[in-house]
N, C-alpha and C positions, 0 to 999 in steps of 0.2 A: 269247263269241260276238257279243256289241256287239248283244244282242238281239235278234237275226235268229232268226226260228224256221226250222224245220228242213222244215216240209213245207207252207209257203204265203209269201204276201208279207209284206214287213213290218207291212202295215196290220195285224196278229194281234199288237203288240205291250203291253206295258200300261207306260202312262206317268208312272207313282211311283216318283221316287227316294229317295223314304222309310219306314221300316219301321215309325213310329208316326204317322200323320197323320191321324188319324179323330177326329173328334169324339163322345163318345156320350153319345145322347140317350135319355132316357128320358120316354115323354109319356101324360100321364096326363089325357087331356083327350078321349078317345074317350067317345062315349054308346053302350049295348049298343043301344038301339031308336033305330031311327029310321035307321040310316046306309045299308042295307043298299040298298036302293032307289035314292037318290041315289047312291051310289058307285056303281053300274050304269047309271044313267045318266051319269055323269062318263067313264065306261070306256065306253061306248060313243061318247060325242063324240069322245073324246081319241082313239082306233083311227081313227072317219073321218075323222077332220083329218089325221091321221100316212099314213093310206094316200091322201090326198086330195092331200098334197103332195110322197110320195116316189113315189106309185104300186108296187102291190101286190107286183110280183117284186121292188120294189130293197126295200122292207120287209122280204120273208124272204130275200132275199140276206146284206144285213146282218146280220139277225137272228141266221141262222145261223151267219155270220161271229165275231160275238160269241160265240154259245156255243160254239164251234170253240175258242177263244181262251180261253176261260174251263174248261173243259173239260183242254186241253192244261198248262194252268197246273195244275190240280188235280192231272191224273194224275202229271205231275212234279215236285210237291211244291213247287215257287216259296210260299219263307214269305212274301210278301206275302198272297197268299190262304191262308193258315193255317185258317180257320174255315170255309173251303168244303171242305178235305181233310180237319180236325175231325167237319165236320158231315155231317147230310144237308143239299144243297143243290139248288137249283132256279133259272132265270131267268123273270122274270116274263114272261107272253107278250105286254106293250104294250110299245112303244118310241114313244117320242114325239119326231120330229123338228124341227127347226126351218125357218124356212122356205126356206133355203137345200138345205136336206138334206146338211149338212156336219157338225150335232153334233145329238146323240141323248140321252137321258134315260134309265135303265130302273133294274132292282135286283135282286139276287141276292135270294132266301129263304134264309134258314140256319133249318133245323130243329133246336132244340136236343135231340136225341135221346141224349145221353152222359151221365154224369157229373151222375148226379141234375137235371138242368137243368131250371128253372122258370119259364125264357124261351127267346122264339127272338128273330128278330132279321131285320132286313130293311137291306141294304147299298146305297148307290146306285151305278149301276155306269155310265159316261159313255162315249160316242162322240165323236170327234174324225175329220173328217177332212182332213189336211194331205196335202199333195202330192199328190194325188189317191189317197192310202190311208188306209187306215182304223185308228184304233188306238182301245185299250179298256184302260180302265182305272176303279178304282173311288172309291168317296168316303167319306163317313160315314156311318155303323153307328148304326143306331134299334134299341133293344134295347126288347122289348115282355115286357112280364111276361104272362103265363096270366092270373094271376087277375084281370085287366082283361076277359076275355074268354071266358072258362071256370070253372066251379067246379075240373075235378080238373088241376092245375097240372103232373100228370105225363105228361100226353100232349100233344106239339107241336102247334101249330095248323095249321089245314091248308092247303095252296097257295090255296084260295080265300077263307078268310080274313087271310089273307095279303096276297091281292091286292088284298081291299076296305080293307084298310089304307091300302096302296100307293097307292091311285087317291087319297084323300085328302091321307096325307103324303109320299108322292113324287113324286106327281103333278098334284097338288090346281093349282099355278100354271099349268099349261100353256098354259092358253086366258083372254084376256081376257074380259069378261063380253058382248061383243057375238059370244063366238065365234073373232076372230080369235088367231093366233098369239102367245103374250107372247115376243117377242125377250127385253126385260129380265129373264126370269126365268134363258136359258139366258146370258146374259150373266151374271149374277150367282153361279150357276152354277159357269163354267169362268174367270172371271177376276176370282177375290178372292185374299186374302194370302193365304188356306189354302194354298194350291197354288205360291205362291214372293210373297214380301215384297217382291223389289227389283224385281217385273215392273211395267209399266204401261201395254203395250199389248197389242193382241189376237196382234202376230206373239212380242212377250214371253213368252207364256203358251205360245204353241205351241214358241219355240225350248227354252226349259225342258224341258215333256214329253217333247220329241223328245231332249233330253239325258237325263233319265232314264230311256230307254227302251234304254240301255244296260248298265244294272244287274241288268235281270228276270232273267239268267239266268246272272245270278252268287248268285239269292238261293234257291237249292239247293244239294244231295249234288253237288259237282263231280267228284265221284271215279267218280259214272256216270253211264253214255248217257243222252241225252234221249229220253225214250219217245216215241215216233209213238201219234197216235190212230187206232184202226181205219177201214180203210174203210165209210161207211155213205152212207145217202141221206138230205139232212137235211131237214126239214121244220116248223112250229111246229107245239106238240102243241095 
């Protein structure tokens, strides 16, 4: 199908032509006291900086846009997202723009709820937008152990621990210390070797993606229809 989804524009594509390309980290450098407060106020800068520069409807336009995308990928099984159709999953509800409002920041939640699982794990999931559309696609997988954060290691941790995670190591570079936007962080980002070796400029990185945005929907069951997502009204929860 050359990627094209079946009931919106292209911008709903994800841009990884590769089926191992995560790095996984395991970080063991969380203190249980003390974080909970600061990471509240990091997530509340980092919200009015992103809705300050995207202004509030193109926020949950986007927003929504990605979990559309992320969502649609699930229900039809695309093994790139394997561990969101594994898991319970969730999209974190900050997106952090840049100041252009061309590329975005956020992260998947995977609940490790299966399979005796003694971690969950937090995905960074990136905005791009080229040609005046928007495409989504993910990055590397932070695997968090329980017992960093919980005595009983058999219960998943919850969306809002989750999140005060996130605001530190997904989010922690967003804003320089005077406030303003870090360009070099979303630069560093969306154009290093993870993402293609022989790139070396910013339309490099884009022509790449936008070639493996041809794959996504070869990397299912070809032998049946692409599922449509139901009609609904979308909003952030």
């Amino acid at each position: 199908m050359d990627g094209f989804l079946p009931r919106g524009p292209q911008e709903r594509m994800d841009m990884l032509g590769r089926d191992k390309l995560f790095l996984f980290f395991i970080f063991f450098i969380f203190a249980k006291c003390g974080e909970t407060t600061s990471n509240k106020n990091y997530g509340k800068d980092f919200y009015q900086k992103s809705i300050l520069v995207s202004e509030k409807a193109r926020y949950y336009d986007v927003y929504n846009k990605m979990r559309d995308s992320l969502d649609l990928w699930v229900l039809n099984k695309i093994r790139r997202y394997e561990a969101a159709y594994t898991y319970n999953y969730d999209i974190d509800s900050l997106i952090c723009f840049n100041t252009k409002v061309d590329r975005l920041i956020s992260c998947i939640h995977i609940f490790g709820n299966q399979f005796n699982s003694t971690s969950d794990d937090l995905i960074w999931f990136y905005g791009e937008k080229i040609n005046s559309n928007w495409y989504f696609f993910k990055g590397a997988d932070l695997v968090l152990p329980r017992s960093l954060y919980q005595e009983n290691v058999k219960i998943p941790l919850t969306y809002q621990q989750l999140h005060q995670i996130a605001l530190k190591e997904v989010y922690g570079g967003y804003l320089k210390s005077n406030g303003e936007i870090n360009e070099a962080w979303f630069t560093y980002h969306f154009e290093n070797v993870g993402w293609c070796g022989t790139c070396k400029t910013t339309e490099d990185f884009q022509k790449s993606r936008l070639e493996n945005v041809k794959t996504l929907w070869l990397q299912r069951d070809t032998t049946q229809p692409i599922k449509q997502l139901p009609a609904k009204i979308n909003s952030l929860p």
